[in-house]
N, C-alpha and C positions, 0 to 999 in steps of 0.2 A: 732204755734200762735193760738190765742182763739179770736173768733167768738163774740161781742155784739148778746144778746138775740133778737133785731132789726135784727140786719145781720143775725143772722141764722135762723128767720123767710123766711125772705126775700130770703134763699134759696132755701127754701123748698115750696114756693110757684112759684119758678121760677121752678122749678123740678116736678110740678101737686102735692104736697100734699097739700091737704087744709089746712088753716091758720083760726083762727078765726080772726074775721075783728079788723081794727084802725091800726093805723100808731107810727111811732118816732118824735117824741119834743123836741126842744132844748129850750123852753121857754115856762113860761104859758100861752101864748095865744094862740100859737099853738097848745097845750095841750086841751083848751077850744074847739078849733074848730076841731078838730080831734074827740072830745066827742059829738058835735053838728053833724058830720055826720054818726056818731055812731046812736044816735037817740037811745040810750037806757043805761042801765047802766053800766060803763066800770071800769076796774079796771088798777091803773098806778103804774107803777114797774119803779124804780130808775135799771139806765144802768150802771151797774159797771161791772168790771171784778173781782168780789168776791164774796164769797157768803156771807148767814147769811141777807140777805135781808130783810125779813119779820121779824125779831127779830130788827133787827136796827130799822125798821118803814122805810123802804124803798119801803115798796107796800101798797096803801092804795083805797080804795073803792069811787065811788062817784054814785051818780046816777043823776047828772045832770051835764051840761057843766061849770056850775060857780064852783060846787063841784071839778070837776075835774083839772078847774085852782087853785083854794085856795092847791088841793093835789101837784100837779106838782109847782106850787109854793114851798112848803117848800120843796118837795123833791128832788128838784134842788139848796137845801141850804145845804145839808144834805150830809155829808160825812160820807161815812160807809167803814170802814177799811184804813184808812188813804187815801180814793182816796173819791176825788168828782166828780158826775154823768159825764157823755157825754152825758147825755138827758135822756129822762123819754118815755119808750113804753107805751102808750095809746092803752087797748086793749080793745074789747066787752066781759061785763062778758058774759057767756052765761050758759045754762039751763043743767046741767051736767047728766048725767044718769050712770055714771061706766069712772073711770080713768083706765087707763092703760100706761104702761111703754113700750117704742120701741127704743132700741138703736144698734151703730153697734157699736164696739171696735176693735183694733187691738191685738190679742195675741204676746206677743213676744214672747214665751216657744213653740207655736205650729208653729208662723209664718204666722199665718193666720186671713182676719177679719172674727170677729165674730157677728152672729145674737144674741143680750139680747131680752128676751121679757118677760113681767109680768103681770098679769090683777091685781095685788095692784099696780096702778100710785100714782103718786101728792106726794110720800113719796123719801127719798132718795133710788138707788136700793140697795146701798152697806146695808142699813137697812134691806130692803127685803132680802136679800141672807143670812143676819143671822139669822133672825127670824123665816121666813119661806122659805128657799128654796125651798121646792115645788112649791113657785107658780113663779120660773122662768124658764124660757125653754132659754136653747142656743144650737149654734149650725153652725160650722165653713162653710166658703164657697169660692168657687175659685173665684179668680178674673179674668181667666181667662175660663173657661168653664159655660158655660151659666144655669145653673141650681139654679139661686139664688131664683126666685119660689118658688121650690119644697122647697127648704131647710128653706126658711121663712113661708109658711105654715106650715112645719112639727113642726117647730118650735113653732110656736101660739097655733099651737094642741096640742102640749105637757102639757100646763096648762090649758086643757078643755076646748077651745074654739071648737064649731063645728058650723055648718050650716050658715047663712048669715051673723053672725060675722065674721066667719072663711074666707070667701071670700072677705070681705070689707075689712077684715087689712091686710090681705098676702099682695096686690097691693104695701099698705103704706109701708112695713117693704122692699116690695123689693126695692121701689125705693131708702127708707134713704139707703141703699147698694149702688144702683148704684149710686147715688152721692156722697157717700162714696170714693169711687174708683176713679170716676171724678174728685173732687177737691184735693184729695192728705189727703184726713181726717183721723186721728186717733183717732176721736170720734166724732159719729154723733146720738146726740140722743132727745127724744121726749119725755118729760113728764111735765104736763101728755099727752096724747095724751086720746083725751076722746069721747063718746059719748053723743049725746045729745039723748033730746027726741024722735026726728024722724027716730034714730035708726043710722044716719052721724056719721059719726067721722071726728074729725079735729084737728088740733094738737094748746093747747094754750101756752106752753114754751117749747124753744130750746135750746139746747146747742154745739157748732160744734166746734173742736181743732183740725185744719192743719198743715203736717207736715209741719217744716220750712224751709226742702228742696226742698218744691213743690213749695215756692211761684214764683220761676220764671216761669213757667209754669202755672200759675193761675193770673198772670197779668192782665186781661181784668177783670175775676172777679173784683179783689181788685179791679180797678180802680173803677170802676161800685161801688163797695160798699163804696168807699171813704177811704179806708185803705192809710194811708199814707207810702212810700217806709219804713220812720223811725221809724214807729212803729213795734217792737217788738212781741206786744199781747203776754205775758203772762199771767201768775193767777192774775195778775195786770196791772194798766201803768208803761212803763221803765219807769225807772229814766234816769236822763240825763247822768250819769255814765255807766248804762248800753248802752243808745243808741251810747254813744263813743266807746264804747266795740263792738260793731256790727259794725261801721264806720273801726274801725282798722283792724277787720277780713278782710272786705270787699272788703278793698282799693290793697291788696295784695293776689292773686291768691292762693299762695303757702302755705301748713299747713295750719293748723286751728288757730285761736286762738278766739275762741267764748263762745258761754254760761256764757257771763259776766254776775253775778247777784251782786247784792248792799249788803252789809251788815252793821252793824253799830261797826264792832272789830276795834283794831289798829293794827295786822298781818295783814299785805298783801300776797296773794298767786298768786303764776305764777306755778298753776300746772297742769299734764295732765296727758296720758296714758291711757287712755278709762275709765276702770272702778277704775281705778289707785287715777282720780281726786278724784272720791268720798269717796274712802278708806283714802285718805290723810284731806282730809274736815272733817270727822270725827274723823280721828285721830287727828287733831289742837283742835277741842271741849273737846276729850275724855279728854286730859290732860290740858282742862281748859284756854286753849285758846279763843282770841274769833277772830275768823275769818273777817277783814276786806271786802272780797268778795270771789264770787266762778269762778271760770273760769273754761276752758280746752285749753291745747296749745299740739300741736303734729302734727302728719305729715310733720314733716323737714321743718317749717316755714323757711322765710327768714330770716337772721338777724333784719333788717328792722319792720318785724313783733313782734319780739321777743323782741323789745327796744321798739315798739309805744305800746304794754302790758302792759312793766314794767311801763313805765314812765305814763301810766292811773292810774296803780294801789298804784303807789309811790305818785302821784298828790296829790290823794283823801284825803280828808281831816281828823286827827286821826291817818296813818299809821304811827308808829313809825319807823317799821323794813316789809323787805318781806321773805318770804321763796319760793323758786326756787327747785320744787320735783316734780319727777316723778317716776315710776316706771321703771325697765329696757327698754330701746328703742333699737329697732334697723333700725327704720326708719328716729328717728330725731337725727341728730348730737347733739352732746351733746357741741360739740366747735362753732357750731353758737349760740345755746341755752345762752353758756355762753358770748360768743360777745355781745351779744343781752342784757342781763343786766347789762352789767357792761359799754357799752356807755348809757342806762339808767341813768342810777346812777350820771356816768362823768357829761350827759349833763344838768342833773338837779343841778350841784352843790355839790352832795353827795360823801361822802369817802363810794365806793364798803362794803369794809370791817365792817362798822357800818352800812350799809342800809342791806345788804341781810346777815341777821339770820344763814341761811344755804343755801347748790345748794345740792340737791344730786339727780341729772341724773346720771346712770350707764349705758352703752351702747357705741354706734358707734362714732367713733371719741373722746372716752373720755378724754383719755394722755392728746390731743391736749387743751383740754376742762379742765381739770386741770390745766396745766400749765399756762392758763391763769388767772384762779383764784387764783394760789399759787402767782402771779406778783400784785396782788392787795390785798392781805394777806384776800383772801376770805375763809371762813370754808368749804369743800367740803366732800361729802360721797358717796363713791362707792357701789358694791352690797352687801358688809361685814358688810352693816350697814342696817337695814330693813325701810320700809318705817315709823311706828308706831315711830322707835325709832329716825328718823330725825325729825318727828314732834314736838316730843318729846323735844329735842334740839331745837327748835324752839321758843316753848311757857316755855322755860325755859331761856332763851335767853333775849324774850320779859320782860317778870317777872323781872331779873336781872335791864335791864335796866329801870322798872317803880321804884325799889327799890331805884336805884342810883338817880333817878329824885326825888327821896320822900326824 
């Protein structure tokens, strides 16, 4: 889940990093007086969960308190990427002397988080890394053995920092680590993170994405920060499609069936198998599909789970047909799987056989898992048939029947 630039202020100054001053606004007066204890010129950023901010006219400049209500004003009108504000951070500009970039990331390929560090900030880093690599220094660290320190210094010295710089940011970069590790984060980072004149640094935008299997373990946080249990926090707000999708994971122990995302296709998909889902998701596009949404279902859901999926994803408004795929299993039946859709189907009113496109689970319990489908004259595909080419059957499926509607 991702962090509002407010919240991840707000951690980092609960953690000792300094913050530059002002607060969060849910309205322009609030905005006003937040500028008024500012007492100097401040600059107000629209709280979305997207980027592209400063091109929409989502951050704009004031240098006085009625300035900054007329800015937080519109920019609490103002929808940038189909989502409107949560409020508007009211921040102090302040007197910059050198940006710099400080982030911690998690590597999947080494398994390990990582120290980023840059002295070009205020730019994107993925810019920095092609441009000019040199001036980024990283550098892996145990979460376990106490040496984050060392390995954040070495790290800053990498892009020539030395002497009283080098000791003032080592502290910073270790601690975005240790809170790192504390709140369950797989990104924690700082830019820019700057100097001013008097030679301080302080960090003026954040950005923080926790994993979403830490939050029961970070509950006091959230509460603290106002996170509601239903929010999701991705690159976005859910949709109410998605937050049903989290509700049916939730309500049932057993399997997964989460990572609901919205799409605007008329396939529906009830797929899984790790990396299974996403080979199949682009296999429905490759052949010109357009995917109703994205999920993942596996680990031997309950029946129960595998019907409150279908019947969200059959709901939604636009699906014509679903398609039911996965990759070989041998942890989830493939005979509840197909129980699981086809009292979907029943209890919404639908004939099995014209709602779901194709099933092609091969795996544990399959016979059982056919035979069910062959009693509702459902299409099935075992492992004779590759994944590419059940999708395939799918968005050909789809197609057939918009012909017949045309």
């Amino acid at each position: 889940m991702r962090f509002f630039e407010y919240e991840s202020r707000e951690i980092l100054r609960r953690e000792g990093i300094p913050v530059a001053g002002g607060g969060f606004a849910t309205s322009d007066e609030q905005a006003k007086e937040i500028a008024a204890e500012v007492a100097g010129p401040v600059v107000i950023k629209s709280q979305v969960l997207t980027g592209g901010r400063m091109k929409a006219g989502g951050v704009k400049f004031a240098d006085t308190p009625e300035g900054a209500e007329a800015a937080a004003r519109e920019i609490l009108n103002l929808e940038i990427g189909g989502h409107m504000p949560r409020g508007v951070l009211v921040g102090a500009k302040v007197p910059i002397k050198q940006e710099y970039y400080a982030g911690v990331i998690y590597d999947g390929i080494a398994k390990k988080p990582t120290f980023v560090f840059s002295n070009m900030g205020g730019i994107d880093i993925e810019e920095v890394a092609e441009t000019h690599p040199e001036a980024i220094g990283r550098g892996h660290f145990s979460t376990i053995l106490p040496s984050m320190d060392f390995v954040a210094k070495d790290v800053i010295a990498s892009v020539g920092i030395t002497g009283s710089e080098l000791n003032r940011l080592t502290p910073i970069l270790s601690k975005l680590a240790k809170l790192f590790v504390k709140y369950d984060m797989t990104l924690a980072e700082i830019n820019p993170l700057v100097q001013l004149e008097d030679g301080s640094f302080i960090a003026v935008d954040a950005h923080m994405d926790m994993e979403t299997e830490g939050r029961p373990r970070q509950k006091a946080l959230l509460h603290e920060l106002g996170v509601g249990e239903e929010e999701t926090r991705e690159a976005r707000e859910p949709t109410p499609f998605e937050i049903e999708g989290e509700k049916v994971d939730s309500v049932d122990h057993r399997g997964v069936a989460g990572n609901v995302t919205e799409f605007d296709g008329n396939l529906g998909l009830v797929i899984g198998a790790g990396g299974g889902s996403l080979t199949l998701f682009d296999a429905v596009r490759r052949y010109g599909g357009r995917p109703a949404n994205y999920c993942e279902i596996g680990g031997n859901p309950s029946v129960s789970k595998a019907k409150n999926l279908t019947k969200l994803v059959l709901s939604k408004p636009g699906v014509d047909k679903i398609a039911v795929m996965m990759s070989i299993v041998s942890n989830t039946r493939v005979d509840i799987v197909a129980r699981g859709v086809i009292k979907a189907c029943l209890e919404l009113g639908y004939d099995p056989a014209e709602k779901i496109a194709v099933f092609r689970i091969p795996g544990a319990w399959e016979e059982e898992g056919f035979k069910i489908l062959e009693k509702y004259g459902v299409e099935y595909f075992d492992r004779s048939v590759s994944m590419h080419e059940a999708a395939k059957r799918a968005v050909e499926k789809i197609g057939a029947a918009e012909g017949a509607a045309a």
